[in-house]
C-alpha positions in Angstrom: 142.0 94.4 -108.8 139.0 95.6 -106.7 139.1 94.5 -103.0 135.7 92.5 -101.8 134.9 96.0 -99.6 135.6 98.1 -103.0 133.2 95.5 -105.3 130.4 95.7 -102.3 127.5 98.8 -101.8 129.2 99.7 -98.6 130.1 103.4 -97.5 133.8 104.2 -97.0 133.5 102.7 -93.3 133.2 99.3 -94.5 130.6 98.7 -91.7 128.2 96.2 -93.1 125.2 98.8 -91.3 125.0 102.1 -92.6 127.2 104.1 -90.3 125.4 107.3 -90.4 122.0 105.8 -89.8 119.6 106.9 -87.0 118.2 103.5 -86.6 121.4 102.4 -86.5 123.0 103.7 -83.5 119.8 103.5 -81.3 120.0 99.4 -82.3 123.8 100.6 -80.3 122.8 101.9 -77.7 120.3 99.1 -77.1 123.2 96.4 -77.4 125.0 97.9 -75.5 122.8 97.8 -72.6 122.3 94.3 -73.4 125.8 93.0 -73.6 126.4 94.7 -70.0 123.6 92.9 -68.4 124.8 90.1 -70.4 128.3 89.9 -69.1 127.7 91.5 -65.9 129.3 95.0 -66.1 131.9 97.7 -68.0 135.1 95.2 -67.2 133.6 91.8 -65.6 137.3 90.0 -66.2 138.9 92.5 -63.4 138.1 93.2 -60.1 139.4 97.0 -60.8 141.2 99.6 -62.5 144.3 100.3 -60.5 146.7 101.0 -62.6 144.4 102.1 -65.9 144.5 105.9 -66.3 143.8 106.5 -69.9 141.4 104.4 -71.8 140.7 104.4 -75.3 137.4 102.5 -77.2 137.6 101.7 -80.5 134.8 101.8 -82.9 132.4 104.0 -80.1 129.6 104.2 -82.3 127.3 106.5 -80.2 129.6 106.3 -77.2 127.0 103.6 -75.1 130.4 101.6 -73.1 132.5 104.9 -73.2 130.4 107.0 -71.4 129.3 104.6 -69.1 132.6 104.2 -68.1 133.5 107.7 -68.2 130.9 107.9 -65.7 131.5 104.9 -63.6 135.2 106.2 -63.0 135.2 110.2 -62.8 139.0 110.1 -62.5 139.9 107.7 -65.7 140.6 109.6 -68.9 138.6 108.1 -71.8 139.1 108.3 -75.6 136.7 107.3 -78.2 137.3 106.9 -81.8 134.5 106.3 -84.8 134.0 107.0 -88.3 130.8 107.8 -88.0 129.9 111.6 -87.6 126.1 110.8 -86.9 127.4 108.6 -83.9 129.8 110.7 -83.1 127.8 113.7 -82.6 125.4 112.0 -80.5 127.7 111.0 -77.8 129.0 114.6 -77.8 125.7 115.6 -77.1 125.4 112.9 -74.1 129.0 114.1 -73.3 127.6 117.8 -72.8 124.2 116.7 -71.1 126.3 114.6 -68.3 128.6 117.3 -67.9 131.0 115.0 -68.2 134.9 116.6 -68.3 136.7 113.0 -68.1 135.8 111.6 -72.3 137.0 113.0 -75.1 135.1 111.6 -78.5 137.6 112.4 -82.0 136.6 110.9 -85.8 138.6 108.4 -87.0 139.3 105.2 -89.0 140.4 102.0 -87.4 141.4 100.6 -90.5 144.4 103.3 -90.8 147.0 104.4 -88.7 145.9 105.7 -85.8 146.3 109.5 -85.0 147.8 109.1 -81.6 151.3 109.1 -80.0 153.3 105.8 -78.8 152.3 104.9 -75.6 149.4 106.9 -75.2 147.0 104.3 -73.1 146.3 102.2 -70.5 143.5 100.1 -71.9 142.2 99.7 -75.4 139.0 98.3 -75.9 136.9 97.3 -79.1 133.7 95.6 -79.4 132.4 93.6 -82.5 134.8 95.1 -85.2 134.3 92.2 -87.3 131.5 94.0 -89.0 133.8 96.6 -90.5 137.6 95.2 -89.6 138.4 92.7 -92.5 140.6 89.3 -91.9 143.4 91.3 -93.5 143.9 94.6 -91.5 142.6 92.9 -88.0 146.8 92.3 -87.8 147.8 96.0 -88.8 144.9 96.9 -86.0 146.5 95.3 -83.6 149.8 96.4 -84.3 148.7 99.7 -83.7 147.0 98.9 -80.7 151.0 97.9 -79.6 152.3 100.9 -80.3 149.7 103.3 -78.8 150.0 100.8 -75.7 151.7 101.8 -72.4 154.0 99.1 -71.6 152.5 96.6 -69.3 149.1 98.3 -70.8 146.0 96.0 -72.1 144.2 95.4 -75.2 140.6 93.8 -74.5 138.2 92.6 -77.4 135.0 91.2 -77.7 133.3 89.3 -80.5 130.6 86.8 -81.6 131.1 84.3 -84.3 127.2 84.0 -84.9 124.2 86.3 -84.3 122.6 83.6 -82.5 121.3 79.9 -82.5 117.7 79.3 -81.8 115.2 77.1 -83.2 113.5 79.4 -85.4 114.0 78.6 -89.0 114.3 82.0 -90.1 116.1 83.4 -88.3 118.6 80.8 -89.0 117.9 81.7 -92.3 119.1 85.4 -91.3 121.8 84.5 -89.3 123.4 82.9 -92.4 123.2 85.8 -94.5 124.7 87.6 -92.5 127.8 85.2 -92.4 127.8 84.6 -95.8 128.0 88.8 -96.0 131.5 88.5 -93.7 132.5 85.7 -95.6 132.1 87.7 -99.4 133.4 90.8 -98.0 136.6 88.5 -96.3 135.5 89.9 -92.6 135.9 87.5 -89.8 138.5 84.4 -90.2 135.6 81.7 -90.8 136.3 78.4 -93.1 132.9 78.5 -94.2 130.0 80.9 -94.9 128.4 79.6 -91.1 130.1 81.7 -88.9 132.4 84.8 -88.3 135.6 82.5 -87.3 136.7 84.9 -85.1 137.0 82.7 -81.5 139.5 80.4 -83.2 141.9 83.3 -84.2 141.8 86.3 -81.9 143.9 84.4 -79.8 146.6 84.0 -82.2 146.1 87.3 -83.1 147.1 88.5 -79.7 150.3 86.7 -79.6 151.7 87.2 -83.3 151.5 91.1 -82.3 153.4 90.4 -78.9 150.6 90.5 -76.3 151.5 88.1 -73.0 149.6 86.8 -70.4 146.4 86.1 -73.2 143.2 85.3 -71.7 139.8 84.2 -72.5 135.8 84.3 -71.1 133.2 83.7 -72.8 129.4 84.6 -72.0 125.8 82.8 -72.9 123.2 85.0 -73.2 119.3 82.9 -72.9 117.0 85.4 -74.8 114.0 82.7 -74.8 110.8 83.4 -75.0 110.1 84.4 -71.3 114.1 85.1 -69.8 114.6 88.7 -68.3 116.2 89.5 -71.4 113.6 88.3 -74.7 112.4 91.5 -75.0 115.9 93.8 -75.4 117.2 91.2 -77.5 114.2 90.7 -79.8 114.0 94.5 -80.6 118.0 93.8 -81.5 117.6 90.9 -83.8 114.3 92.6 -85.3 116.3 95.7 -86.6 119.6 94.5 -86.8 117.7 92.1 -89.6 115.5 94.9 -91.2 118.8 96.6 -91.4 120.6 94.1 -93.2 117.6 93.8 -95.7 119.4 96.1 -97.9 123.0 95.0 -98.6 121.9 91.1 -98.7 120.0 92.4 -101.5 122.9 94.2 -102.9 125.2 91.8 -102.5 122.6 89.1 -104.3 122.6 87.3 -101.0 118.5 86.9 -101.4 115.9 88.2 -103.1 113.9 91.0 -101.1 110.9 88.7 -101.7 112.8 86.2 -99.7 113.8 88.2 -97.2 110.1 89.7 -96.6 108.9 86.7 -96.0 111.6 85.1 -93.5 111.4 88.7 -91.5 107.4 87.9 -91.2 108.2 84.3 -90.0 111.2 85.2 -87.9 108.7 87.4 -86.1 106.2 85.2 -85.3 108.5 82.5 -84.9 110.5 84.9 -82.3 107.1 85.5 -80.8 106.0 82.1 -79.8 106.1 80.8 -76.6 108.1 77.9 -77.9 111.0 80.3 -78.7 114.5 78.8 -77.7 117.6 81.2 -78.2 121.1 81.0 -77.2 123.7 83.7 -77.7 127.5 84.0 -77.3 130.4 86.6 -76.6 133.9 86.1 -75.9 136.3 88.7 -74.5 140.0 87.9 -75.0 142.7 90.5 -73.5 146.4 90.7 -73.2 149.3 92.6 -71.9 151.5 94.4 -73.9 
């Protein structure tokens, strides 16, 4: 029997955007500049690094948090790891441009084993996975992030259970679609087609594959009509939804009448001055 990921239009990377797209990874780049101003920095849970030699990022895309940190500590080795070779090869070009001897960027798939020897880093991050890690390999992921862990090293991860919640109908309208896509494709841990699920279970997550010392902070990001940060997130939610236009179509979430005509109300909606929008991210990290 076909797996939901094998019965869905998606490429061989799972990811519910297509990997290898142009748009794509400049909509990365741009989140990733937003979720730094939005949590305040590369690592805003620890004061520093002491300690953390080798780092390695999971799912880089086009290397946005990788090279800024590569950059920020000249003396840390960093790793990162994609699928993608569209993204991939952009951050080798950023590598190059910064001159930048300290990052190393290799392809590979998160969902497999991972090509790298026991105990090989300080520090593993990943950021939003739950768009391409399903509910049943997020515990073989973590696993391997065990065994690729120096002792006393740290995993970190970040997600969001929604895209948002604002008071614009339609974008509500897209933000369920989009769950309902995580829920069909059995990504994110959610009860219902609302949500990803993923705050309730990362946590549990961390401690059935050994991790101590678990912690939690979560972030709010105001994007309302008039905050310092509308404008960066409203290009995000614009293409992230034009994006997605595509597989809820292929996966006979909506028709692409529908979704035309809640991506022209979304963006007047999202427009108004009476714009409300909230949004949330969560980092939990442990020691191994």
């Amino acid at each position: 029997m076909k797996t939901p990921e094998e019965q869905s239009p998606l490429q061989k990377s799972g990811y519910v955007f297509d990997a290898e797209s142009a748009t794509e990874m400049a909509r990365l780049l741009l989140q990733d500049r937003l979720i730094n101003e939005m949590v305040g920095g590369l690592f805003p849970e620890r004061a520093d690094l002491n300690g953390i030699e080798n780092i390695l990022d999971i799912g880089c895309g086009p290397g946005g948090w990788a090279l800024d940190v590569a950059r920020s500590y000249p003396r840390k080795q960093i790793t990162g790891i994609d699928i993608s070779d569209t993204m991939l090869a952009y951050a080798n070009e950023q590598k190059k441009l910064h001159t930048l001897e300290n990052i190393h960027f290799a392809k590979m798939d998160a969902r497999e084993k991972l090509i790298f020897a026991n105990q090989s880093f300080d520090l593993i991050n990943i950021r939003y996975a739950a768009g391409y890690i399903s509910k049943h390999v997020w515990p073989q992921l973590f696993n391997e992030c065990v065994r690729i862990t120096k002792p006393g090293g740290i995993l970190r991860v970040s997600e969001t259970d929604r895209m948002g919640l604002t008071n614009s109908i339609s974008f509500e309208k897209y933000a369920y679609y989009l769950a309902f896509l995580l829920s069909k494709l059995e990504y994110g841990f959610a009860a219902d087609p609302y949500s990803f699920g993923m705050s309730p279970m990362l946590g549990k997550l961390f401690q059935d594959a050994g991790y101590t010392d678990i912690q939690m902070k979560s972030y709010i990001l105001d994007f309302s009509y008039g905050t310092p940060l509308y404008h960066v997130q409203l290009q995000n939610i614009e293409i992230s939804c034009q994006l997605l236009q595509s597989r809820f179509k292929k996966m006979a979430i909506a028709t692409q009448e529908e979704l035309e005509s809640f991506y022209e109300a979304m963006l007047r909606e999202l427009a108004g001055e009476n714009f409300c929008g909230i949004g949330y991210l969560f980092t939990f990290w442990g020691k191994i």
